[in-house]
C-alpha positions in Angstrom: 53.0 31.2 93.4 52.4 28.1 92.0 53.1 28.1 88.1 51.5 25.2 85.9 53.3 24.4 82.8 50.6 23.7 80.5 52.8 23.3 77.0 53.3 20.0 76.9 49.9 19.2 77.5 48.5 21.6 74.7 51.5 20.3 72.6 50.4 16.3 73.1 46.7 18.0 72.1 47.1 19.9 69.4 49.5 16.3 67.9 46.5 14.4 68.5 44.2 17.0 66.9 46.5 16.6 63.7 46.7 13.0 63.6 42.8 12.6 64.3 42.6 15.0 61.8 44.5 13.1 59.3 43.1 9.9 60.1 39.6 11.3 59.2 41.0 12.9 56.3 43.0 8.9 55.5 39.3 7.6 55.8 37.5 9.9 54.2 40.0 9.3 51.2 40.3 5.9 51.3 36.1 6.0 51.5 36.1 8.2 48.2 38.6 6.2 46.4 36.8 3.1 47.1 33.4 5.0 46.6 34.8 5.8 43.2 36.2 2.5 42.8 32.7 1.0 43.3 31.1 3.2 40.8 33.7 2.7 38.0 32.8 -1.3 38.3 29.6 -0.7 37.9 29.7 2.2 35.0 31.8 -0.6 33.6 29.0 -3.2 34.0 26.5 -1.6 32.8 28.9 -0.2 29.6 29.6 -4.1 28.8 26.1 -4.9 29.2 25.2 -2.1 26.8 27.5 -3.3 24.3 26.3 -6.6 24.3 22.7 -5.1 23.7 23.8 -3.3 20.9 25.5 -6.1 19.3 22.5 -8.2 20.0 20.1 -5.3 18.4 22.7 -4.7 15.1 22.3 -8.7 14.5 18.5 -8.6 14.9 18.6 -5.7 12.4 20.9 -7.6 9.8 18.1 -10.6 10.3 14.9 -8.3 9.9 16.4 -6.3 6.9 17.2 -10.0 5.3 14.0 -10.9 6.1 12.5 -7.1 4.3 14.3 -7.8 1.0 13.1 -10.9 0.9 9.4 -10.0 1.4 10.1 -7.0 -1.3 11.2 -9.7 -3.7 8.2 -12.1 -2.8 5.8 -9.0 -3.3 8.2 -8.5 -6.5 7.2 -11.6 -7.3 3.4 -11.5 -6.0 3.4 -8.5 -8.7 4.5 -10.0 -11.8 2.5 -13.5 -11.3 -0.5 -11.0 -11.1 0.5 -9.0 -14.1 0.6 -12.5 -15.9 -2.6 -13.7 -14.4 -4.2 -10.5 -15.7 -2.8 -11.3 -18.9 -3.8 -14.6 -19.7 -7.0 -13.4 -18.2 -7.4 -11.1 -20.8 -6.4 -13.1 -23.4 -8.5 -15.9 -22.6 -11.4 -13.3 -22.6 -10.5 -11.8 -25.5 -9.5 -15.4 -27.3 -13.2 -15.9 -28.4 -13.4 -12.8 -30.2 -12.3 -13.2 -33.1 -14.3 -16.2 -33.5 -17.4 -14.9 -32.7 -16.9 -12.1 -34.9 -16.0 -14.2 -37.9 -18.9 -16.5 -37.4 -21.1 -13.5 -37.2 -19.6 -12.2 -40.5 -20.7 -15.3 -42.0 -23.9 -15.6 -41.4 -24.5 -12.1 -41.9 -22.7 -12.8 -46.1 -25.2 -12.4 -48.6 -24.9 -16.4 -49.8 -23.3 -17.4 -53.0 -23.5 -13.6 -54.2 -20.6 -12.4 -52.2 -17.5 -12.4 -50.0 -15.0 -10.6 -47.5 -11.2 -10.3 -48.7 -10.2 -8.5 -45.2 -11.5 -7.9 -41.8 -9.6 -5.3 -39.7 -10.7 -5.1 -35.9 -9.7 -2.2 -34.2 -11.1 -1.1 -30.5 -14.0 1.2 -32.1 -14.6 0.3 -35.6 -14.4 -2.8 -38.1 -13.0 -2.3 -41.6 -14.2 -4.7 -43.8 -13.1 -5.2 -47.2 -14.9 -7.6 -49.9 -16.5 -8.3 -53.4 -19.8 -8.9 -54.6 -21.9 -9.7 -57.7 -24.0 -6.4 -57.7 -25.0 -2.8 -55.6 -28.0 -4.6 -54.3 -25.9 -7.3 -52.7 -23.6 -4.9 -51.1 -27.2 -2.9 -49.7 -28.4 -6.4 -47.8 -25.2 -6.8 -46.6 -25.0 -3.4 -45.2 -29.1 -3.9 -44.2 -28.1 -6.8 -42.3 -24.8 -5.2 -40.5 -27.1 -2.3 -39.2 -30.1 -4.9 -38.3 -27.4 -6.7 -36.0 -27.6 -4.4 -33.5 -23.8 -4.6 -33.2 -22.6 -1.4 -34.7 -23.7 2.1 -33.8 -23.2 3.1 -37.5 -22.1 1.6 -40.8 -20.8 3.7 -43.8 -20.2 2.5 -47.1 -16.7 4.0 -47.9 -16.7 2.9 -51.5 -17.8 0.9 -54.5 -15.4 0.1 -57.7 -14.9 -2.1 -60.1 -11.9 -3.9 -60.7 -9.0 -2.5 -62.3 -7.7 -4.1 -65.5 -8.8 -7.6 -67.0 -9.9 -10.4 -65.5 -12.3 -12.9 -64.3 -13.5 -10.2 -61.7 -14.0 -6.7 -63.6 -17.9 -8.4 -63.6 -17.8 -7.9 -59.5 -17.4 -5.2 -57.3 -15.4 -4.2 -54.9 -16.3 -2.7 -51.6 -15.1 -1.0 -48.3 -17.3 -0.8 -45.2 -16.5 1.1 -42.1 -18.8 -0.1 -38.9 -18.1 1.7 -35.6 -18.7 -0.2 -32.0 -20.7 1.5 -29.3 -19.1 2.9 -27.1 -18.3 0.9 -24.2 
């Protein structure tokens, strides 16, 4: 019988089986380590580039809130210019009044027979203070304030004569209350 020595032979393959094995197990290591390689450069990439946008998007913050301040100190501004528009405004309206309220005073004075010693102006009512030769001069004064149509009602508040002596015990003294319509 013929006998066949196969060791060697299964010997040489099972060597080549381990180093093929090995070599695929080389490669497929090398291939992961340069597959991770390759993804670390570009996880790297895009972290720098992400920096750089969030550098760029802090500066453009700083700028816009420089640019918010100073829109809340022009509308600041805006505000108070308004405030002293409105007040000039008023003033200028309100400038004439007294004037015209004088003037009207005057010619509603009985002539020569009496005259006003105070004028109060308040936002409803007119105090008005004065002296005059007699009772009936006082009644066409106070005829001629309700005939004006600019009160909704004048009282008389008093009538006296001048305490102590003097060129003007003759006269009297009077205090007339008129009240503005309601606006």
């Amino acid at each position: 019988m013929i006998h066949i020595n196969l060791l060697p032979f299964r010997s040489a393959r099972k060597q080549e089986n381990v180093r093929r094995q090995v070599v695929i197990f080389v490669g497929s290591l090398f291939v992961v380590v340069l597959a991770l390689v390759w993804g670390q450069t570009i996880l790297s990439g895009q972290v720098a580039s992400l920096r750089e946008e969030k550098i760029s998007a802090e500066r453009e913050l700083e700028h816009f809130r420089q640019i918010a301040q100073q829109v809340d100190e022009l509308r600041k501004h805006i505000e108070m210019v308004q405030q002293r528009l409105n007040v000039i405004t008023v003033l200028q309206e309100d400038r004439a009044k007294p004037v015209l309220l004088l003037d009207e005073m005057t010619a509603l004075v009985v002539p020569k027979r009496m005259w006003l010693t105070s004028l109060e102006d308040s936002a409803t009512t007119i105090n008005l203070k004065g002296m005059a030769v007699d009772n009936q001069t006082i009644a066409s004064f106070l005829k001629n304030l309700e005939d004006s149509g600019r009160f909704s009602s004048v009282d008389l508040v008093s009538i006296v004569r001048p305490a102590g002596g003097g060129p003007f015990t003759q006269f009297k003294e009077f205090e007339i209350i008129c009240r503005k319509p309601a606006a």
